[in-house]
C-alpha positions as CSV (number, residue, x, y, z in Angstrom):
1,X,-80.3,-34.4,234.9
2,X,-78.1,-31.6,236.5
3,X,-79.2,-28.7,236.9
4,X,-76.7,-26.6,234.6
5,X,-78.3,-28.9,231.4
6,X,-81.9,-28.0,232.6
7,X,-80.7,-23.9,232.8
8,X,-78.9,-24.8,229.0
9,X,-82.0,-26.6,227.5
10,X,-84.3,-23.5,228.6
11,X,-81.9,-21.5,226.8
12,X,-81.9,-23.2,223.5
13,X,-85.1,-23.1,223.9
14,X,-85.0,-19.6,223.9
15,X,-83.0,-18.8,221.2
16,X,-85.3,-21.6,219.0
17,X,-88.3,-19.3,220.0
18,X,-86.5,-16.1,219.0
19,X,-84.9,-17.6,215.7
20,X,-88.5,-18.9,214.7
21,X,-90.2,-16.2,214.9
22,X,-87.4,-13.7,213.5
23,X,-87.9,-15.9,210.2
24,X,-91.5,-15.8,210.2
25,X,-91.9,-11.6,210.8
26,X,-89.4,-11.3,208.0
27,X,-91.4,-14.0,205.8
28,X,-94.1,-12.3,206.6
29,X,-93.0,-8.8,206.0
30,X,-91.7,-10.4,202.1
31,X,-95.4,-11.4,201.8
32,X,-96.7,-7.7,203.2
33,X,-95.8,-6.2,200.1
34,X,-97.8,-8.3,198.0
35,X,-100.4,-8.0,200.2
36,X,-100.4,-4.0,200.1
37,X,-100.0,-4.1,196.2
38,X,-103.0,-5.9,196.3
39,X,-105.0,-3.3,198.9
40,X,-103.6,-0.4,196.4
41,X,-104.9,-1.8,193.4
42,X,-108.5,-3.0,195.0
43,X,-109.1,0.5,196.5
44,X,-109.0,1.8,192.9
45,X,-108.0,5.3,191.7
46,X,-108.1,8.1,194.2
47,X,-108.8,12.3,193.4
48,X,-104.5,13.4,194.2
49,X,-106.3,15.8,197.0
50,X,-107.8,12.8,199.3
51,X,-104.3,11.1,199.5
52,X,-101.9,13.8,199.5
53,X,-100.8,16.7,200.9
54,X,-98.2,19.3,199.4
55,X,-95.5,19.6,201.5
56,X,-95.9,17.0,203.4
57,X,-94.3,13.7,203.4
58,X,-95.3,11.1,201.1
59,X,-97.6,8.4,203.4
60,X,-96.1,5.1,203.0
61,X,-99.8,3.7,202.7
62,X,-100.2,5.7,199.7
63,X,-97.3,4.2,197.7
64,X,-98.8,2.0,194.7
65,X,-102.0,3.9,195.1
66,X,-103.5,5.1,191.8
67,X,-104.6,8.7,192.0
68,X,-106.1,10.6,189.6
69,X,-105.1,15.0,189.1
70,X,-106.3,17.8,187.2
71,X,-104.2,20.6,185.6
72,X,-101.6,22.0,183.4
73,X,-98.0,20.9,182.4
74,X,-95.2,23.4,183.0
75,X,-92.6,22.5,179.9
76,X,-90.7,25.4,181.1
77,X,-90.0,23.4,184.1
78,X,-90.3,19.8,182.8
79,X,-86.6,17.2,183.3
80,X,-85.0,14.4,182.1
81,X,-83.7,11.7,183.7
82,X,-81.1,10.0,181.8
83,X,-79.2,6.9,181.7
84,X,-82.6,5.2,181.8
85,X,-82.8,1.6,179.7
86,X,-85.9,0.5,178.2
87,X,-85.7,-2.7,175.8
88,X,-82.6,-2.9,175.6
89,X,-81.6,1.0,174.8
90,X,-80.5,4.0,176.9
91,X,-82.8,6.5,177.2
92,X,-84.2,9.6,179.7
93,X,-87.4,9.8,181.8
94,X,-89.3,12.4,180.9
95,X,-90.6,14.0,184.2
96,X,-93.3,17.3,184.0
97,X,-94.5,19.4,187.0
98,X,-98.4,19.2,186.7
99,X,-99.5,22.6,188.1
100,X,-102.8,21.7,189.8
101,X,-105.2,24.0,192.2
102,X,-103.7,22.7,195.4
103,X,-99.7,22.3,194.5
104,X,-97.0,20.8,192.1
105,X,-97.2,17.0,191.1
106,X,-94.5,15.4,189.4
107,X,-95.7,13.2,186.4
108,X,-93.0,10.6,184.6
109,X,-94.8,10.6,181.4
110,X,-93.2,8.1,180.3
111,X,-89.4,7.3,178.2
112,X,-87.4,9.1,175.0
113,X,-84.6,7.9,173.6
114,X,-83.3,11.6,172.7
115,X,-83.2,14.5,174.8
116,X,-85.1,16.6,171.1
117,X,-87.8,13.6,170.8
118,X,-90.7,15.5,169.3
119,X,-92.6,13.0,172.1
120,X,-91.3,15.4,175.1
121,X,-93.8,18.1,174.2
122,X,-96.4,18.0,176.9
123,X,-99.7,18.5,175.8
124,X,-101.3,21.7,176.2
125,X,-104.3,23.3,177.5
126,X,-105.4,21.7,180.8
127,X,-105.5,17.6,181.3
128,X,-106.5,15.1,183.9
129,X,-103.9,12.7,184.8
130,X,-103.8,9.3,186.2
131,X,-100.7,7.2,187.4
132,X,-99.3,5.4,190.5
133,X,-97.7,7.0,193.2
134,X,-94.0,6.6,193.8
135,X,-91.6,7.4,196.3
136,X,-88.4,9.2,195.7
137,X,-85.8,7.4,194.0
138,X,-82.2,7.5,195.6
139,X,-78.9,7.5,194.3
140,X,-79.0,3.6,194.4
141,X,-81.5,3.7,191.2
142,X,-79.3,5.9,189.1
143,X,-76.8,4.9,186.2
144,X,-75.2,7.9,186.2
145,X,-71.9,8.9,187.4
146,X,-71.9,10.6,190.4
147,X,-69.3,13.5,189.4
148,X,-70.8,14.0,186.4
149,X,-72.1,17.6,184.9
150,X,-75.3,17.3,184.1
151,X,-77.1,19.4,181.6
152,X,-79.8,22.2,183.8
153,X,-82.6,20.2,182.7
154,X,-81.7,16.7,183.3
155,X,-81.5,15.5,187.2
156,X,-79.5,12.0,187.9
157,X,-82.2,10.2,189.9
158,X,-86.1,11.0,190.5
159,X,-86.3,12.2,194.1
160,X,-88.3,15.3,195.3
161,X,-84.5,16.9,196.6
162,X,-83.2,16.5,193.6
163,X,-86.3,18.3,191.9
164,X,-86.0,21.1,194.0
165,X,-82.3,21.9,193.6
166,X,-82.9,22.2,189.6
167,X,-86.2,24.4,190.3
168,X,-87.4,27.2,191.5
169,X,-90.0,25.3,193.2
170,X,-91.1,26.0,197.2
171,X,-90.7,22.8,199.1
172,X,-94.7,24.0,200.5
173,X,-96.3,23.6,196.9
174,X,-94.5,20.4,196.0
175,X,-95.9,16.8,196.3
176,X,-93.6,14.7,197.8
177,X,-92.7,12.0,195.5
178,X,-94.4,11.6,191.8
179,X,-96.6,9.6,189.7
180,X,-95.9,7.2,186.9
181,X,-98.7,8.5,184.1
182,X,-100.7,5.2,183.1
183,X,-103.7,7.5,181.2
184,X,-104.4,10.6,180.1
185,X,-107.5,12.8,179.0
186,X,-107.2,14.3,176.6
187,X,-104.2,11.9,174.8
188,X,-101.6,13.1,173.6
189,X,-101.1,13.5,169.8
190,X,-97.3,12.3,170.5
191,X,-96.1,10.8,173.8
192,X,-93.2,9.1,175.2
193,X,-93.4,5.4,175.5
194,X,-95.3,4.1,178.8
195,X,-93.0,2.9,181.2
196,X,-94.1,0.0,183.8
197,X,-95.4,1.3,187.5
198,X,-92.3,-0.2,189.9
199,X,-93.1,-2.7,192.2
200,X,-93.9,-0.8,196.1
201,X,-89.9,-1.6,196.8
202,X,-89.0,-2.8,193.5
203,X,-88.6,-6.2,194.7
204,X,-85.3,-6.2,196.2
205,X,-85.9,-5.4,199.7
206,X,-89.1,-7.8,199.8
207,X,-86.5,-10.9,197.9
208,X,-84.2,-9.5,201.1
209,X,-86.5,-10.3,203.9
210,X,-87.1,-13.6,202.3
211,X,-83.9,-14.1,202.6
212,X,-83.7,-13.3,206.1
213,X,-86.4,-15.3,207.1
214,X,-85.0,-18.4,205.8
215,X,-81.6,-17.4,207.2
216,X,-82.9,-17.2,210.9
217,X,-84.6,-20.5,210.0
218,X,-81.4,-22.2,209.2
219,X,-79.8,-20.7,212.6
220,X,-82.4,-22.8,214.4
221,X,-81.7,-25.4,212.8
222,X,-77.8,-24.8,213.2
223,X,-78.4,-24.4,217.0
224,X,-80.6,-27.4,217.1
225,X,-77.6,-29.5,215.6
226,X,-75.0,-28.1,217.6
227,X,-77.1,-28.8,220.9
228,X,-77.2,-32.5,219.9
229,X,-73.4,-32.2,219.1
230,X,-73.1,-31.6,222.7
231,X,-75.0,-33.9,223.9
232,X,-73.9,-36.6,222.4
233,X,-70.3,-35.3,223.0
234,X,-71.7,-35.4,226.8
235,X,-73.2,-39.1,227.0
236,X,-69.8,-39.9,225.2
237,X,-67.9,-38.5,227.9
238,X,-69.8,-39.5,231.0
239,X,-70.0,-43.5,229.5
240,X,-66.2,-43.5,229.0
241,X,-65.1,-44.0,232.5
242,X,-68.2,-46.5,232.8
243,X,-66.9,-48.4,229.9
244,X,-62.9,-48.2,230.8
245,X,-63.8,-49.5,234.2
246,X,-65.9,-52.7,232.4
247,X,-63.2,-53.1,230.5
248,X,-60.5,-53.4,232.8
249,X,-62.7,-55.7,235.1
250,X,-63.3,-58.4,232.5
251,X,-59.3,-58.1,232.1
252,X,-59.0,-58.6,235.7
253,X,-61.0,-61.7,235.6
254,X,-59.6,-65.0,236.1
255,X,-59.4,-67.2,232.8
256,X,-61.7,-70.1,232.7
């Protein structure tokens, strides 16, 4: 074999190597998800204080982590999301600072289909809280229009920037982020309807590295085909001579 094929077959080799295990970390990183959904969930519900910080940025091993916070609801403060759909109907998030000992948490209690939905009322008096951490949306996850006005209570998207543009909030007492309210003590007389934790990425980025994975998988596969294209293309080309000389020597032969 000369030495140029040796020097090519190490290199697909290579590139096999490197294609393999580019689809397996991003096969694996689609799995990791789960897999830290599941960790959240075991590790059960967390005081708000042993997770988080105010002012500080939102750990990503704390996203899907149920925590649990004690306080009172600032309705002078509390937003709406809108544009939000919920079986089938547009609606608004309803989204309520919870004023605590140590900072500012943002609570989605939940959904409204009407800005004046008796169910916006926060209750009163001092509650404990639980819910699943979330981080910021970004503009990706709104419906509304970008250049649209807005109403001084309603934001566009969920995001901790976009929560302290509307308020007069200091960056230092805000937790990053917010929690999706699955209980509270004491309930409610009149709530907005619960709305579903998201999944830690809402599924698109982990369906994206499956994607990915199986992408570099068919590149190997790709190279591995073209290689024997080559090769064959190669044999093909070195027997032709061989074969044109044969050819032309039985034509040279004398007929018996």
């Amino acid at each position: 074999m000369a030495p140029r094929w040796l020097a090519w077959h190490a290199a697909l080799v290579a590139v096999l190597v490197a294609f393999i295990w580019l689809g397996s970390w991003q096969v694996d990183s689609f799995a990791e998800s789960d897999r830290r959904q599941a960790a959240a969930d075991a590790r059960g519900a967390a005081p708000l204080t042993s997770v988080l910080v105010p002012g500080q940025r939102l750990p990503a091993d704390v996203v899907g982590r149920t925590v649990t916070a004690t306080g009172r609801y600032d309705e002078d403060q509390q937003l709406l999301v809108p544009a939000r759909p919920l079986d089938g109907r547009d609606g608004f998030l309803v989204v309520t600072p919870l004023r605590t000992d140590t900072g500012v948490l943002l609570v989605n209690r939940g959904w409204v289909a009407t800005p004046d939905d008796a169910a916006t009322a926060p209750t009163s008096g001092e509650v404990t809280v639980t819910g699943v951490v979330h981080p910021s949306e970004s503009a990706r996850d709104s419906e509304v229009d970008a250049l649209a006005a807005l109403p001084a209570d309603q934001i566009p998207y969920l995001a901790t920037v976009q929560v302290l543009d509307a308020l007069p909030l200091s960056p230092d007492e805000l937790y990053d982020g917010y929690v999706v309210l699955t209980s509270q003590r004491p309930t409610a007389a009149v709530a907005p309807q619960p709305v579903e934790p998201r999944a830690l990425d809402d599924g698109v980025g982990k369906w994206r590295n499956l994607g990915y994975g199986l992408q570099w998988w068919l590149f190997a596969a790709a190279a591995v085909f073209f290689w024997a294209a080559v090769i064959r293309r190669s044999l093909r080309d070195q027997r032709e001579p061989h074969e044109r000389r044969d050819e032309a020597a039985r034509a040279a032969e004398p007929a018996r």
